[in-house]
Rosetta silent file (secondary structure, phi, psi, omega in degrees, C-alpha in Angstrom):
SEQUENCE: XXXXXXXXXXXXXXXXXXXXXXXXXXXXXXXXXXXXXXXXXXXXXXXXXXXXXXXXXXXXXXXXXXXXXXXXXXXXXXXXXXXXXXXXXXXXXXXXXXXXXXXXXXXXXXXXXXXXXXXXXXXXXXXXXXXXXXXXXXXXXXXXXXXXXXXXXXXXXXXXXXXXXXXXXXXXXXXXXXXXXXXXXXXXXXXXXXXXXX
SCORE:     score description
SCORE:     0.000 S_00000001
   1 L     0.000  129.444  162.582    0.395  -36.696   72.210 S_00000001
   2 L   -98.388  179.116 -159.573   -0.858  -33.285   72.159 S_00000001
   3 H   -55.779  -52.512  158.465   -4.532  -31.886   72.266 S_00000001
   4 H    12.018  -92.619   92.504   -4.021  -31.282   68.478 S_00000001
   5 H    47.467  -72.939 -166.002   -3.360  -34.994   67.961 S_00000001
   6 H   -71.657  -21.716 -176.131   -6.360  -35.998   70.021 S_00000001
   7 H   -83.156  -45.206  173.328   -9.083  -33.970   68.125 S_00000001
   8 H   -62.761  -24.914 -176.976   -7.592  -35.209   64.924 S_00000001
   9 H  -103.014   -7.965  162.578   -7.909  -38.716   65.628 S_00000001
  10 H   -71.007  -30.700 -158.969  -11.020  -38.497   68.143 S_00000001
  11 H   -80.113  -47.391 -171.119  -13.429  -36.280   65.858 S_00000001
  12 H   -56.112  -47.780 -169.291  -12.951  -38.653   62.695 S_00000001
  13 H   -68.038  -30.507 -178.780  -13.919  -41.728   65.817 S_00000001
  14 H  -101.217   -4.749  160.108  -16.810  -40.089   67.018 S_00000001
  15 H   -82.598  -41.869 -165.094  -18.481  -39.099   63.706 S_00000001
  16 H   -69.641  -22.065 -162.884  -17.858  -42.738   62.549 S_00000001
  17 H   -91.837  -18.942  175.209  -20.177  -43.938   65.659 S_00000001
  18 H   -90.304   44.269  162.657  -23.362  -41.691   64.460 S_00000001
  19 L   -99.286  -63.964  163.212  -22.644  -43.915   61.027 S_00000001
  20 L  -142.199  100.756  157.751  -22.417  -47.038   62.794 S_00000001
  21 H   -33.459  -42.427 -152.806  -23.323  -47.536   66.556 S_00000001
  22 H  -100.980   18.852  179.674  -21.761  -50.664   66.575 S_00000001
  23 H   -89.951    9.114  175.585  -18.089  -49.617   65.279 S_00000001
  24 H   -45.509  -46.630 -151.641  -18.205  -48.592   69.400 S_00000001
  25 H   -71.563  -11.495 -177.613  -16.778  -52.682   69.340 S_00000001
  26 H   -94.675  -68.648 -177.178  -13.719  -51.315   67.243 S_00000001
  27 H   -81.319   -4.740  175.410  -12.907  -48.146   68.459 S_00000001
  28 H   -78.976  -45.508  160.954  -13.562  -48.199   72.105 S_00000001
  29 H   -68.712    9.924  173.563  -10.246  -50.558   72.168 S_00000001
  30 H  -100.705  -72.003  132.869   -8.882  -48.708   69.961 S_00000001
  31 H    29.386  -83.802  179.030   -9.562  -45.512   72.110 S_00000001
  32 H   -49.490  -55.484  164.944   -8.411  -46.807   75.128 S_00000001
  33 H   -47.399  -55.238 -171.875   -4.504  -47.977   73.387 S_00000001
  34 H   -35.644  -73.882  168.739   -4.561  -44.365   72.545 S_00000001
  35 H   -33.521  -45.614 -163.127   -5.085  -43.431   75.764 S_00000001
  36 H   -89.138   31.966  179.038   -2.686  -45.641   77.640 S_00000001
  37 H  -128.509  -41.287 -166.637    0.241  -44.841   75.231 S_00000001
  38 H   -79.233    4.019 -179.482   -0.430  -40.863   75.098 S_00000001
  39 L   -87.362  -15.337  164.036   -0.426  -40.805   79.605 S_00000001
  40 L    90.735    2.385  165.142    2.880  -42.225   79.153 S_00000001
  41 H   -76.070   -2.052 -177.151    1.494  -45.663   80.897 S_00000001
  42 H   -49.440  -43.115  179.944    2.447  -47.806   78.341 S_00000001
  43 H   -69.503   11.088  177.449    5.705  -48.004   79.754 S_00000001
  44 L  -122.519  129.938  153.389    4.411  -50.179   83.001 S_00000001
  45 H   -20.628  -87.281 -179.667    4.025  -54.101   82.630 S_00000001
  46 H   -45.044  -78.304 -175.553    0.144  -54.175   83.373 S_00000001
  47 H   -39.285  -46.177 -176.745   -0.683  -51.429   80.820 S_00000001
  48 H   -36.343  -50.922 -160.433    1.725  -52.823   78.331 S_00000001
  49 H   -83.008  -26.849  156.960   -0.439  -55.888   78.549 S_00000001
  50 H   -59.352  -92.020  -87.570   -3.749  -53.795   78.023 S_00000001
  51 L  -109.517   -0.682  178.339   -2.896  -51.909   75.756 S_00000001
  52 L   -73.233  -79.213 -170.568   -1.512  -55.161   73.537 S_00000001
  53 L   -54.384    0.320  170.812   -4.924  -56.984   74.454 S_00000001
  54 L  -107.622  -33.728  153.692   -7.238  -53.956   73.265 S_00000001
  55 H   -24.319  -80.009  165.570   -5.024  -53.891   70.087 S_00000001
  56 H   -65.131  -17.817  137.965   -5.790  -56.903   69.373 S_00000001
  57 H   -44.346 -107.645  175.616   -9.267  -57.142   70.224 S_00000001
  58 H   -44.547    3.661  134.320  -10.054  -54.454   67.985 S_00000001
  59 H   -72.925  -18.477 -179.054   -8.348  -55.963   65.226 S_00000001
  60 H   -85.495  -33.858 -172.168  -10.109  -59.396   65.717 S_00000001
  61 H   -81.785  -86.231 -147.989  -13.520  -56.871   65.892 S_00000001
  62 H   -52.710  -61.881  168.250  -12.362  -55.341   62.794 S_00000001
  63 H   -51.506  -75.774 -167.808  -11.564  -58.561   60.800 S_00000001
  64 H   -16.005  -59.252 -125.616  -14.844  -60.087   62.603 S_00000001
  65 H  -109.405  -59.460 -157.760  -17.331  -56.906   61.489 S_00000001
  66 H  -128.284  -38.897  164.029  -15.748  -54.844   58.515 S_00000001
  67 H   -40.411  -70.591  163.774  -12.612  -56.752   57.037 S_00000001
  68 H   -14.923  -43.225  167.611  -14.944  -59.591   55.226 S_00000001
  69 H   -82.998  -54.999 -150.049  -17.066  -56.891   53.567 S_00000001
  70 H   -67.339  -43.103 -148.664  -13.978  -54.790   52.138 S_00000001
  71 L   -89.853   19.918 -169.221  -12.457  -57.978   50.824 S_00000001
  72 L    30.476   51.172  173.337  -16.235  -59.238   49.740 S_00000001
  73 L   -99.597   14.291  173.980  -15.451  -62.790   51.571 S_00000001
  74 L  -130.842  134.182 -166.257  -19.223  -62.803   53.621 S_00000001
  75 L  -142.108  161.799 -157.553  -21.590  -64.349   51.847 S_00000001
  76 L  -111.956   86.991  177.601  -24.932  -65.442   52.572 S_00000001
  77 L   -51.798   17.642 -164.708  -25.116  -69.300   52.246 S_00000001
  78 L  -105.528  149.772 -171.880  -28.964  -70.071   52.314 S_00000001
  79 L  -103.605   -7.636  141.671  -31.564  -71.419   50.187 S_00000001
  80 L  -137.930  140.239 -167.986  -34.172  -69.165   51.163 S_00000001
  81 L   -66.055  142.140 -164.639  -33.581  -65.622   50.872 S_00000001
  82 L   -68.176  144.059 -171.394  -34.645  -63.181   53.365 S_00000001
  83 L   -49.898  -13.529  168.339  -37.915  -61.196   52.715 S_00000001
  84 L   -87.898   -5.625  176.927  -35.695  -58.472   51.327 S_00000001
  85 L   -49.559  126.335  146.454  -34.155  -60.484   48.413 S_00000001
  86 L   143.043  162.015  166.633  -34.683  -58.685   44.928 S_00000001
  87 L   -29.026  131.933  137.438  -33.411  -55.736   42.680 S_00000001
  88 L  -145.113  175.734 -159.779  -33.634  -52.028   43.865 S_00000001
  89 L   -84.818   -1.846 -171.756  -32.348  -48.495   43.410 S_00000001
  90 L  -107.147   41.311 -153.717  -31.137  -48.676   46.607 S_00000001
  91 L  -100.341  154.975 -168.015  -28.712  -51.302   46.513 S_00000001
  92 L  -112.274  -29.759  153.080  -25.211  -50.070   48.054 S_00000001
  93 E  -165.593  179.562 -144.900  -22.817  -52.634   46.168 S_00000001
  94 E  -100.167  161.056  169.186  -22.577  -55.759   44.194 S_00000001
  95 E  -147.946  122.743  149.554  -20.849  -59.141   46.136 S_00000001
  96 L   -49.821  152.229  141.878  -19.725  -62.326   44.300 S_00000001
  97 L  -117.036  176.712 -139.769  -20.875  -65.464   45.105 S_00000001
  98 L  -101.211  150.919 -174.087  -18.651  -68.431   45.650 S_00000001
  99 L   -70.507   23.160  170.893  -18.801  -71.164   41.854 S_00000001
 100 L  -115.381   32.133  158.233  -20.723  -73.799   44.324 S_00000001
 101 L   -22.500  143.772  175.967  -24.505  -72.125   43.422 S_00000001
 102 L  -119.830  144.955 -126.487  -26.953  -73.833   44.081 S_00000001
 103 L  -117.536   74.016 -166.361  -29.176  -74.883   41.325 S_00000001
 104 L   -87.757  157.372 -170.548  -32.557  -75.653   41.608 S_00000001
 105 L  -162.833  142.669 -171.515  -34.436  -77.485   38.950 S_00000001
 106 E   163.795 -172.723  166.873  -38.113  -79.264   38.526 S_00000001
 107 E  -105.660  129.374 -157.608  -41.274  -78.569   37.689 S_00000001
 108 E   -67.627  110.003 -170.720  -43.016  -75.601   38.505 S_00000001
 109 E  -108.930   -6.323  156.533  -46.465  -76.194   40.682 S_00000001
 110 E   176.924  160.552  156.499  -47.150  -72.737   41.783 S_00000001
 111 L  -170.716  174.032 -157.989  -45.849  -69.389   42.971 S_00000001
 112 L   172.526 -151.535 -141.632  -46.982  -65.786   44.270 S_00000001
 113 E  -141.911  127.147  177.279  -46.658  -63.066   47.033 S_00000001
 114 E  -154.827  150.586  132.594  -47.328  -64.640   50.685 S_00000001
 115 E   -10.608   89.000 -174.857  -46.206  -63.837   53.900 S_00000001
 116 H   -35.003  114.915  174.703  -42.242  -65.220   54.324 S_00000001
 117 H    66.934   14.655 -156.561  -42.624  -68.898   54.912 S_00000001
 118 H    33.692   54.882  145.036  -46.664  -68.221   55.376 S_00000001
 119 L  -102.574  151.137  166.666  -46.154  -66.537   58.992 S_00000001
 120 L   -51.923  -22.010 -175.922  -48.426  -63.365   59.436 S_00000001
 121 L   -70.908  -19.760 -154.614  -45.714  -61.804   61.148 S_00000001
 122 L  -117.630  126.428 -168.757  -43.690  -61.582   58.301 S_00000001
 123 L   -39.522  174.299 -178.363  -43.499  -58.807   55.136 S_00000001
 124 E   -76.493  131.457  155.174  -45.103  -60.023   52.058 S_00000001
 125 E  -114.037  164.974  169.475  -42.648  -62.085   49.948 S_00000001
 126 E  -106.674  163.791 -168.749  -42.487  -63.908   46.637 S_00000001
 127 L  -145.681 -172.535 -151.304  -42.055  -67.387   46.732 S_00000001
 128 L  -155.797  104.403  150.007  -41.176  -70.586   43.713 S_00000001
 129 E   -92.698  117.894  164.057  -42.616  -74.117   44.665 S_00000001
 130 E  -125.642  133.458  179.790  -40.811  -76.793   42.234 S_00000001
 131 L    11.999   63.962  172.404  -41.704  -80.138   43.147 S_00000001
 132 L    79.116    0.136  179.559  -42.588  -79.396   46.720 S_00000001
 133 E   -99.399  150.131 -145.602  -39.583  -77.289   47.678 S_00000001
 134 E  -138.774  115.137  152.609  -41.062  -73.892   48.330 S_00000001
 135 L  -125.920  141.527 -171.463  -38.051  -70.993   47.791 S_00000001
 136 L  -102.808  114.543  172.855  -38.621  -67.224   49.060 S_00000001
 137 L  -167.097  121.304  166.900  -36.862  -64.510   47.685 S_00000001
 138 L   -18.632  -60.789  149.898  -38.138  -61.184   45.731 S_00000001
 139 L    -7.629  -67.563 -166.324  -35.804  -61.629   43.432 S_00000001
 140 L   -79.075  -80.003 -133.113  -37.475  -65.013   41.589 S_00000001
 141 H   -70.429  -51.765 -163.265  -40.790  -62.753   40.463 S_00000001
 142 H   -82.661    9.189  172.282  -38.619  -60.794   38.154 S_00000001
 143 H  -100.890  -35.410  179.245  -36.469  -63.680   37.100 S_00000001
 144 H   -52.860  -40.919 -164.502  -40.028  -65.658   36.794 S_00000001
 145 H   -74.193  -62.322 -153.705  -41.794  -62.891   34.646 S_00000001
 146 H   -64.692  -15.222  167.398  -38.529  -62.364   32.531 S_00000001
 147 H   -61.254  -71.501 -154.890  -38.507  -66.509   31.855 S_00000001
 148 L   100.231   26.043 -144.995  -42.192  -66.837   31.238 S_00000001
 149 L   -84.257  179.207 -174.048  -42.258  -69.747   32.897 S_00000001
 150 L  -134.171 -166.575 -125.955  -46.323  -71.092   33.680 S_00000001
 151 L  -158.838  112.286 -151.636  -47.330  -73.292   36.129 S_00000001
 152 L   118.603  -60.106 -155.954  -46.317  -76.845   34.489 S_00000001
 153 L   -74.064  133.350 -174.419  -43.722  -75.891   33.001 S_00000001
 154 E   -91.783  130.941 -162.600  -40.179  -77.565   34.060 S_00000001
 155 E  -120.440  128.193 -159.706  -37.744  -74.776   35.118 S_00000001
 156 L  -134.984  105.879  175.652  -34.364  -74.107   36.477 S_00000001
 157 E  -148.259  158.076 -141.742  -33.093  -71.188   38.432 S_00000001
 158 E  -127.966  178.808  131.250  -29.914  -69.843   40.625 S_00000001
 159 E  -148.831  140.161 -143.550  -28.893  -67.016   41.967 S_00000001
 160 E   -88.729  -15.402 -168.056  -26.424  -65.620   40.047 S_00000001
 161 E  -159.674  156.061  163.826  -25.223  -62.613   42.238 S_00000001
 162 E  -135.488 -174.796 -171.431  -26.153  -60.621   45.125 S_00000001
 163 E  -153.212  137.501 -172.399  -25.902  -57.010   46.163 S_00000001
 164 E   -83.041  124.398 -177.455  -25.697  -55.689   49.824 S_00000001
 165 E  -148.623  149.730 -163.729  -28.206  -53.666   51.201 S_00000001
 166 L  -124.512   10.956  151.082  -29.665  -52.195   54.302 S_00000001
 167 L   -74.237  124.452 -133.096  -33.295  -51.647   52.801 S_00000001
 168 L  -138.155  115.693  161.299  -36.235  -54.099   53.092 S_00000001
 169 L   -64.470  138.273 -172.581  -38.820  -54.291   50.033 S_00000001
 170 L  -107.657   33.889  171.711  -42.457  -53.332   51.084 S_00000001
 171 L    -8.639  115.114  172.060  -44.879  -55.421   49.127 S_00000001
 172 L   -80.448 -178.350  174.489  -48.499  -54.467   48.187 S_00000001
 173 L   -58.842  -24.114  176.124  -50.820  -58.175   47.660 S_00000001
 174 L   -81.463    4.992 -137.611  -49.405  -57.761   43.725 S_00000001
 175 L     9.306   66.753  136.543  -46.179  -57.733   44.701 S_00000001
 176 L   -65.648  134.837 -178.579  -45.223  -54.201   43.665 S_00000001
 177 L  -110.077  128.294 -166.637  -42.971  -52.643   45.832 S_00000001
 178 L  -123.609  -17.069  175.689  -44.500  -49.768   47.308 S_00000001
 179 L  -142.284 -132.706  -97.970  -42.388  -48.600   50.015 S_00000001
 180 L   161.298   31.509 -168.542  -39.028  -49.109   51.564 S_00000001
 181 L   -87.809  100.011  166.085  -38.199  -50.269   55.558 S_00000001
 182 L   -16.703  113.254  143.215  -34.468  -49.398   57.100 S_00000001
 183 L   -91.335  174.966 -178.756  -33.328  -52.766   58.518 S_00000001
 184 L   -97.152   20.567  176.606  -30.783  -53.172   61.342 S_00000001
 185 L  -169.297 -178.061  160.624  -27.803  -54.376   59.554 S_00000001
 186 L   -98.591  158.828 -158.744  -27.052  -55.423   55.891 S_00000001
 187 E  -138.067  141.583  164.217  -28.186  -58.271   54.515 S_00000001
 188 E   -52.917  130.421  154.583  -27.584  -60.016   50.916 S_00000001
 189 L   -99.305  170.659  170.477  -29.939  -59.977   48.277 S_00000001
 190 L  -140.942  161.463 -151.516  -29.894  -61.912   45.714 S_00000001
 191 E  -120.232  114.935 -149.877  -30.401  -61.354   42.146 S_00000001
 192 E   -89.391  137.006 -179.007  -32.213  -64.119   40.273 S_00000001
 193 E  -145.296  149.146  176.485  -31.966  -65.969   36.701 S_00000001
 194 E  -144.956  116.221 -179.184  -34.447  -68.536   35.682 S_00000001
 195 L  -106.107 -167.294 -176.831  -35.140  -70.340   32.636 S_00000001
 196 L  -121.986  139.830  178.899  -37.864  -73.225   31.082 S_00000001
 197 L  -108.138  162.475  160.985  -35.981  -76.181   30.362 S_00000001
 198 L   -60.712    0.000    0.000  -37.050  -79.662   28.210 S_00000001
C-alpha cells in the first residue's frame, strides 16, 4: 500500500473514533489487518493467522455493536422503561418492536412524577400503578393525559413503538421537561398508547 492509501483509509478511522470512542473495538483489528497485509507480513504463517483472527474479531465487534442497529434487530425487552422513556425533538430514529407487546391492563390506583423506582438517586420519572404493578416510563404521562384516564378508572396500555436516543429527559416536580442530559450510549424509548376500557 502506499502513503496515499493509508491516509485515505486511516483519516476516515480516526475521525470515526471522536464520533464514537468505542468503535476503537472495531477498528483497532481492523487497523492492525491493514497493517500486517500492507508490510508484506501476511505472507508468513503466524501473521496469516493474526491477521485472519483480527478480521474476524472485528467483524464479530461489528455484528456485536453496530450490525443489530442498521438492521433494527436490538430491542429493549423490559417492562419498565428507563428514566429516559418518552417523546422528544431529539429522538435520532424510530425502531420496531417485535408483535409479542406486552399489554398491561387493570385498574388504575394512582400515578405521577417520582424518583425511578422511588430511589433518590435517580432522575424524576413518571410512573402507572394498575393493580399493584407500578410501570416507569415518561412516555405513559402523555399517553395518560391523551386517554383521560382518572384514578378508578380500568385502563389498558402498550408500548406501541420506540425511538433510539442518546438524550435523557430532565423533569421539573410537574413533570415538564425542562432540560436535556447526554447519556453514555443509546437507549430505547418507548412511545406509549393507553386507553379506558369497560
Amino acid at each position: 500500500m502506499s502513503e496515499p492509501i493509508y491516509i485515505i483509509i486511516g483519516i476516515p478511522m480516526f475521525i470515526s473514533l471522536f464520533y464514537r470512542a468505542e468503535y476503537v473495538r472495531f477498528l483497532a483489528p481492523l487497523w492492525l489487518t491493514i497493517y500486517i497485509i500492507e508490510q508484506g507480513f501476511l505472507w508468513t504463517a503466524h501473521s496469516f493467522i493474526i491477521a485472519v483472527t483480527c478480521l474476524v474479531v472485528a467483524a464479530l465487534i461489528f455484528y456485536k455493536y453496530h450490525a443489530k442497529q442498521f438492521f433494527k434487530q436490538e430491542t429493549k425487552n423490559s417492562d419498565e422503561a428507563t428514566s429516559s422513556e418518552g417523546p422528544s425533538d431529539n429522538i435520532s430514529e424510530a425502531v420496531s418492536l417485535p408483535s409479542n407487546i406486552k399489554r398491561y391492563e387493570g385498574q388504575l390506583l394512582a400515578f405521577g412524577i417520582a424518583n425511578w423506582k422511588h430511589n433518590p438517586d435517580n432522575d424524576l420519572s413518571f410512573y402507572v400503578n394498575v393493580n399493584g404493578k407500578e410501570v416507569w416510563a415518561i412516555g405513559l404521562k402523555d399517553a395518560l393525559e391523551a386517554c383521560g384516564a382518572n384514578v378508578g378508572d380500568r385502563i389498558a396500555f402498550w408500548k406501541e413503538s420506540a425511538v433510539r436516543t442518546n438524550n435523557a429527559h430532565v423533569l421539573d416536580q410537574n413533570g415538564t421537561v425542562i432540560d436535556y442530559r447526554k447519556l453514555d450510549s443509546e437507549v430505547l424509548r418507548g412511545i406509549w398508547h393507553m386507553v379506558i376500557i369497560d
